[in-house]
Short mmCIF file of the C-alpha atoms (twelve columns), coordinates in Angstrom:
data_MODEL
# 
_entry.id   MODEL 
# 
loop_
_atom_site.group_PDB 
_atom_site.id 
_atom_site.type_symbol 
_atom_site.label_atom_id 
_atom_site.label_alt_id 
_atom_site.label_comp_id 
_atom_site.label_asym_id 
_atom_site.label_seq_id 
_atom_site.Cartn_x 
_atom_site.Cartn_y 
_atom_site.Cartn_z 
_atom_site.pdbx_PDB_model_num 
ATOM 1   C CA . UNK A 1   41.781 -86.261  90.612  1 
ATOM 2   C CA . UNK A 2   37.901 -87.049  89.604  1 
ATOM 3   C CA . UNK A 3   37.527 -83.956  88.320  1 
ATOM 4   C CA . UNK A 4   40.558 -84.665  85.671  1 
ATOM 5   C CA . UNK A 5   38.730 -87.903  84.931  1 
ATOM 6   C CA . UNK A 6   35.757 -86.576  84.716  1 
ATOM 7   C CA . UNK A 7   37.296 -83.545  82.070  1 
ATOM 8   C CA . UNK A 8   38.982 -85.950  79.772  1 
ATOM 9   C CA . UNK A 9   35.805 -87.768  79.953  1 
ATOM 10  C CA . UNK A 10  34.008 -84.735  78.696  1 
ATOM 11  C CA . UNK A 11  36.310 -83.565  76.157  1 
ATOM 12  C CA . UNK A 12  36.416 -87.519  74.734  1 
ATOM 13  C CA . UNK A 13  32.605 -87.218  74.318  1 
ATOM 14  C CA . UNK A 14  32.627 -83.975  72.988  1 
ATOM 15  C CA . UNK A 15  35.253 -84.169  70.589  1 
ATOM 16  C CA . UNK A 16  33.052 -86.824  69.211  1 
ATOM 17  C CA . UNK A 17  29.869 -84.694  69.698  1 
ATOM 18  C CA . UNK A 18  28.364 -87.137  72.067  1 
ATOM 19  C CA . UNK A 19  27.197 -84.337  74.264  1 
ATOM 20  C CA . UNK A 20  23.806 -86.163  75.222  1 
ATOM 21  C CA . UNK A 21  25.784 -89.047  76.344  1 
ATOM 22  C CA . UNK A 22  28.317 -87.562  78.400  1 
ATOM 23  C CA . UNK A 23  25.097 -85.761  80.191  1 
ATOM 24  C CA . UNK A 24  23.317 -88.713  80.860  1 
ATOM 25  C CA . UNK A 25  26.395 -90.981  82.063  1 
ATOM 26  C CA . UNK A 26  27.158 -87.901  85.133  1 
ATOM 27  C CA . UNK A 27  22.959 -88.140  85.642  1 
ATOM 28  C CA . UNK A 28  23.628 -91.723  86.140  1 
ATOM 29  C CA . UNK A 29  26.775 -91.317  87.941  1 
ATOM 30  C CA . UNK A 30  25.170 -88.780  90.282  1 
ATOM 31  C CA . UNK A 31  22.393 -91.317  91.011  1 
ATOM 32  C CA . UNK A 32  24.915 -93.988  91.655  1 
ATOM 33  C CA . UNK A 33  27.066 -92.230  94.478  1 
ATOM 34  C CA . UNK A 34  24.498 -90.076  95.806  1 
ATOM 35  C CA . UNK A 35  21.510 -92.486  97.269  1 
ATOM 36  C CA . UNK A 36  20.733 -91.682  100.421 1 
ATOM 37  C CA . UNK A 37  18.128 -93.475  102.262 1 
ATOM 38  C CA . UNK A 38  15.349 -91.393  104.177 1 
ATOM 39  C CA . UNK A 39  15.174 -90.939  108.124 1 
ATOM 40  C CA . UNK A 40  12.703 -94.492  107.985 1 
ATOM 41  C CA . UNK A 41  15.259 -96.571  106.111 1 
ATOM 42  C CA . UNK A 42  18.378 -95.548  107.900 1 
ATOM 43  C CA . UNK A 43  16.254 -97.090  111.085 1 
ATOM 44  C CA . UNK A 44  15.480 -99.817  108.534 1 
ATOM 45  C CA . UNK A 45  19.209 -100.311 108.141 1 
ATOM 46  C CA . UNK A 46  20.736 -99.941  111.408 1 
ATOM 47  C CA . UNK A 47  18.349 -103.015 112.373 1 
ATOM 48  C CA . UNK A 48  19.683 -105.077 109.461 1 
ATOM 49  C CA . UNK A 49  23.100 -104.618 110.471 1 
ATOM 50  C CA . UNK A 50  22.768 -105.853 113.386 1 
ATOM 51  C CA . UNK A 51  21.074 -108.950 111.909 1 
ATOM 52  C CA . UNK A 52  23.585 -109.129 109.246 1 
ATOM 53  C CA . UNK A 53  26.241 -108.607 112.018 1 
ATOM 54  C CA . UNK A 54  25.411 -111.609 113.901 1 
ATOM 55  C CA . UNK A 55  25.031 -114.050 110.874 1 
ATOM 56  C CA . UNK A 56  28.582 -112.900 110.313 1 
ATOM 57  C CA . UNK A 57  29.594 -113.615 113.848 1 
ATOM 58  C CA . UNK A 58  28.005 -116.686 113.789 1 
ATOM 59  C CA . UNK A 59  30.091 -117.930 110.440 1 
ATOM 60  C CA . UNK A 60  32.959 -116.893 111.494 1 
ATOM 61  C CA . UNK A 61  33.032 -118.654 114.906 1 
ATOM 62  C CA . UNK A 62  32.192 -122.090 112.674 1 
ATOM 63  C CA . UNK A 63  35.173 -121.045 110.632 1 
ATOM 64  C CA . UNK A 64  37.604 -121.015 113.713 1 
ATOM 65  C CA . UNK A 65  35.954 -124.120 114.774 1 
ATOM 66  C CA . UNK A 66  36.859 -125.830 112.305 1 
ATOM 67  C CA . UNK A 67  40.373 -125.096 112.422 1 
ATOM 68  C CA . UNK A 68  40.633 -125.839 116.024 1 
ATOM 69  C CA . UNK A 69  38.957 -129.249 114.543 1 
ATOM 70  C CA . UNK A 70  42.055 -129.926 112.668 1 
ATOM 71  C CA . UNK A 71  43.855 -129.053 115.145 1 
ATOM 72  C CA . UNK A 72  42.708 -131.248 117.619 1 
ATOM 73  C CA . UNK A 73  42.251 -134.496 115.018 1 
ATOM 74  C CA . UNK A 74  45.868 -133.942 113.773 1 
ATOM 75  C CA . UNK A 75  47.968 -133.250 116.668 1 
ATOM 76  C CA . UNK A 76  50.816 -132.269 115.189 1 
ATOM 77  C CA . UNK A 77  54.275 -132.154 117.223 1 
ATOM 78  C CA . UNK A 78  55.027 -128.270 116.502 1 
ATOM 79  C CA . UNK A 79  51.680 -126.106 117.238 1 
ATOM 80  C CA . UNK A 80  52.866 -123.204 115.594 1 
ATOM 81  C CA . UNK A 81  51.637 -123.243 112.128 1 
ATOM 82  C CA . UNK A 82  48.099 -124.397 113.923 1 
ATOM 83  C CA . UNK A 83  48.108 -120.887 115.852 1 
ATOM 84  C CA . UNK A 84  48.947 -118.884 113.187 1 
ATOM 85  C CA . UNK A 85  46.108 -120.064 111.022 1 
ATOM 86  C CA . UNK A 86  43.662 -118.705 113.907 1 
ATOM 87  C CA . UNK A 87  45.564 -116.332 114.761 1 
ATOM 88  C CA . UNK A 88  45.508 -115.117 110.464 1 
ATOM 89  C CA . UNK A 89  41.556 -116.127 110.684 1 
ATOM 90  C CA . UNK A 90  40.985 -113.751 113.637 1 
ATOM 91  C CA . UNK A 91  42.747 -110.949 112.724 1 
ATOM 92  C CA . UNK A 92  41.562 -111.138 109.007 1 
ATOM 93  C CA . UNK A 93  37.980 -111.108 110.250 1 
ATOM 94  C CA . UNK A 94  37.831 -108.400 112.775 1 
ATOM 95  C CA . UNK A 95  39.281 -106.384 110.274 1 
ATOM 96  C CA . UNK A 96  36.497 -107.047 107.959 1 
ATOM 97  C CA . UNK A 97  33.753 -106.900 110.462 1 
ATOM 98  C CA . UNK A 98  35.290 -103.480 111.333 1 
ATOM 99  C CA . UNK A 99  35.464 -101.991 107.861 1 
ATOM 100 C CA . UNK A 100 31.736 -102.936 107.309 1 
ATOM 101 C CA . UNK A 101 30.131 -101.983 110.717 1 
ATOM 102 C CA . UNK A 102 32.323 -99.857  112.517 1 
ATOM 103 C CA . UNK A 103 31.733 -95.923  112.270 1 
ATOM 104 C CA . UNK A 104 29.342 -96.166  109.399 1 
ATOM 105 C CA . UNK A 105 27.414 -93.078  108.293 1 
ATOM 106 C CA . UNK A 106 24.120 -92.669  107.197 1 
ATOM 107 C CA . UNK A 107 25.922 -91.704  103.716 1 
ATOM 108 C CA . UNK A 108 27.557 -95.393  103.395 1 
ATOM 109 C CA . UNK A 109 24.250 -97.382  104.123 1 
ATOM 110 C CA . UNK A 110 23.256 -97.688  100.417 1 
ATOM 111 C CA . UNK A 111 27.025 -99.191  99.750  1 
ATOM 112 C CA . UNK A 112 26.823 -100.999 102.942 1 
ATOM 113 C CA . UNK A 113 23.721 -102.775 102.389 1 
ATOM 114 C CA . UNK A 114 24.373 -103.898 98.396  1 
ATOM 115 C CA . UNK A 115 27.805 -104.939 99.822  1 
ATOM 116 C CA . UNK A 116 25.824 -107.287 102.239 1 
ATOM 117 C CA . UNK A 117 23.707 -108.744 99.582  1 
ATOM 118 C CA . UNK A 118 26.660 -109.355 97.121  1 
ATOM 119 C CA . UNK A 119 28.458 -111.629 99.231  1 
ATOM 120 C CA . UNK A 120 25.074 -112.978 100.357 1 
ATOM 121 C CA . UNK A 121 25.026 -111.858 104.270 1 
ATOM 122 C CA . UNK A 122 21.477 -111.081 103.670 1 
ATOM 123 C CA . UNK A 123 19.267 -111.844 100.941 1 
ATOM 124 C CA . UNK A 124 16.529 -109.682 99.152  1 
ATOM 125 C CA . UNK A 125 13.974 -111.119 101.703 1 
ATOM 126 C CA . UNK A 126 15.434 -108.735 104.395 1 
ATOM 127 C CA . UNK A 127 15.080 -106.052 102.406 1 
ATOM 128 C CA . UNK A 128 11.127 -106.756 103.173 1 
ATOM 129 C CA . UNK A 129 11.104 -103.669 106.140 1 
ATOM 130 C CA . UNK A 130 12.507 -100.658 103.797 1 
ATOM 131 C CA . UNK A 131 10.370 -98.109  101.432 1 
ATOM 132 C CA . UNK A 132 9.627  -99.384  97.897  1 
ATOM 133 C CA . UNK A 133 11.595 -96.740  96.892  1 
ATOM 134 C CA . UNK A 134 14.957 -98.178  98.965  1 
ATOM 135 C CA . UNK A 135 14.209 -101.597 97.482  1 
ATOM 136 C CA . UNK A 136 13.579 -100.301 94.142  1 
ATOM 137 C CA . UNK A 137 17.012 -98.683  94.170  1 
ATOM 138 C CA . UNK A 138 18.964 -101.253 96.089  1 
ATOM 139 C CA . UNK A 139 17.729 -103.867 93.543  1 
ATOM 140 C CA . UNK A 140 18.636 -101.893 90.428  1 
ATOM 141 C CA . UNK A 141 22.207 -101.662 91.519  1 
ATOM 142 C CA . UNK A 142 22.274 -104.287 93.068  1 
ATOM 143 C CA . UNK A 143 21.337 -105.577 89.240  1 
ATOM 144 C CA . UNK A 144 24.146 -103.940 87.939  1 
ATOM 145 C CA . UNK A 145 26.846 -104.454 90.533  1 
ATOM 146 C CA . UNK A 146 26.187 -108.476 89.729  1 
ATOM 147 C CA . UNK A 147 26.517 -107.447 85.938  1 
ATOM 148 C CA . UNK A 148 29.560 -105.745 86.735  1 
ATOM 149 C CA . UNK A 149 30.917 -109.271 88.567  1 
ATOM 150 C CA . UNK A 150 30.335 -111.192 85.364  1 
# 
């Protein structure tokens, strides 16, 4: 399936001889998919997932607790609807704390750490412990991934 994108892609450029561009936007696209940290900041990472881990523990335990809040300063009649919101809240996050930190592979740390600082898990201040070539990179797409928000 890519490699039909990435032929009508080719043919689009070429057809309008834009064969310099076409080669530089696979460089780029190579660079993009294909960061891989080094043996030192995949021990950088696993460390910052388990720091990121917690502060996402920790917010999602004050999330439940404040439902259970409500709960306790309406007390409604039927309990039901009270339930299922946790019940929704729980489920919805152990999903998401088990796509992001369950199973990951050293090839999905890059992803897994600009994923963390877009929704702000961690900041660029933990990035303090990796190579300056890591933060370098993580930055840059980081750069662009918030470009690619707007």
């Amino acid at each position: 399936m890519l490699n039909v994108f990435f032929t009508k892609i080719k043919n689009l450029f070429v057809d309008f001889e834009l064969d310099r561009i076409y080669h530089t936007f696979l460089s780029l696209w190579d660079q993009l998919i294909n960061m891989d940290f080094s043996k030192a900041d995949n021990k950088v990472a696993r460390k910052l997932f388990e720091v990121a881990l917690q502060r996402e523990l920790i917010k999602g335990m004050h999330e439940f607790a404040e439902v259970l809040d409500q709960w306790k300063t309406q007390q409604p009649e039927d309990n039901r609807d009270d339930y299922y919101k946790i019940f929704t809240a729980l489920k919805d996050f152990d999903k998401h704390i088990a796509r992001r930190y369950d199973g990951l592979k050293n090839s999905w740390f890059f992803d897994t750490v600009i994923a963390m600082l877009l929704d702000k898990t961690i900041t660029q201040a933990d990035l303090e412990d990796f190579s300056e070539e890591a933060k370098t990179e993580i930055l840059r797409i980081l750069k662009f991934r918030e470009n690619d928000r707007l």
